[in-house]
N, C-alpha and C positions, 0 to 999 in steps of 0.2 A: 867264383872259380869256374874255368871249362869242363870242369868233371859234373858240375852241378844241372838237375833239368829244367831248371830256368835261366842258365847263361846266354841262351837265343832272344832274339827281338821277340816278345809275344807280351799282349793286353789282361788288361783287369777290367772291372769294372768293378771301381772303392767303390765304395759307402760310406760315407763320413758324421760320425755323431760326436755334437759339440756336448760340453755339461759345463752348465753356467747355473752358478751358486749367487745365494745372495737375500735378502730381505725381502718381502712379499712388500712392493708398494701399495700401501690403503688407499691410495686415489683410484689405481689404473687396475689394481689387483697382482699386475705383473712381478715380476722379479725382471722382465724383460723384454721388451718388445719385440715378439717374432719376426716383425716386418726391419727393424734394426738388425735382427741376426742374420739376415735374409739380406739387407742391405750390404754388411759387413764379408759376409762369406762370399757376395757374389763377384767381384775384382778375382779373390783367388780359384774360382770355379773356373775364370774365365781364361786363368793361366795354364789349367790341366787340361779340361776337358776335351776330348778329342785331339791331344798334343803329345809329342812322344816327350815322356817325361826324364828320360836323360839327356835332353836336350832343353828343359828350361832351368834355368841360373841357379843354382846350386840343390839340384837336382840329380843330379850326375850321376847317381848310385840308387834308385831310387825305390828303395825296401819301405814298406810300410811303418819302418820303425823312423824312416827318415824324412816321410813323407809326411807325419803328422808333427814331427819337431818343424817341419817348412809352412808348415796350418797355422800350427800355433804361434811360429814367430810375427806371422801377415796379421793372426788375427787379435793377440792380448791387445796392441797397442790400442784398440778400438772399442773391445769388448774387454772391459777389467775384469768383471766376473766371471771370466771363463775360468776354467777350472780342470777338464781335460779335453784333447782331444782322441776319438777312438778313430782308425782306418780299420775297417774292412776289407778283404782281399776275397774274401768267403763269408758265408754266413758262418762259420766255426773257426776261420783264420783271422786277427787284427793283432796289430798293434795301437797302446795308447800312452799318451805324453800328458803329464801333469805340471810342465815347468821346472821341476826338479832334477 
């Protein structure tokens, strides 16, 4: 809304923490390979970072609560164990998305 004090163009800087669940592999030890999350996150990194975010694709609106439904939709397909994603706006402000 116009009444609000963030209806103006102004930045964040997220912080984004995945949680990805799942069975400890006895070969690798892993539940998950870092360097795969890392793989998989960095396409959608590549679509925010330094970009004004109501300006990429359904984006439009772009509140922390809808910013990590836009996470998690890039990144389940890839990563099945994930589990949620959290945004950060603040170290004490986030919203997070469980698929639900």
């Amino acid at each position: 809304p116009s009444t609000h004090r963030c209806h103006r163009m102004h930045g964040h800087s997220y912080r984004v923490e995945l949680t990805l669940q799942g069975p400890v592999d006895p070969v690798t030890g892993f539940v998950v390979d870092f360097f795969d999350v890392e793989a998989a996150f960095e396409p959608v990194l590549r679509q925010l970072d330094h970009h004004t975010l109501n300006e990429v694709k359904d984006l439009e609106n772009p509140t922390a609560e809808l910013i990590s439904v836009w996470i998690w939709d890039r990144l389940k397909p890839s990563l099945g164990n994930l589990t949620q994603v959290k945004v950060f706006e603040t170290p004490f402000c986030w919203a997070e998305y469980d698929g639900s």
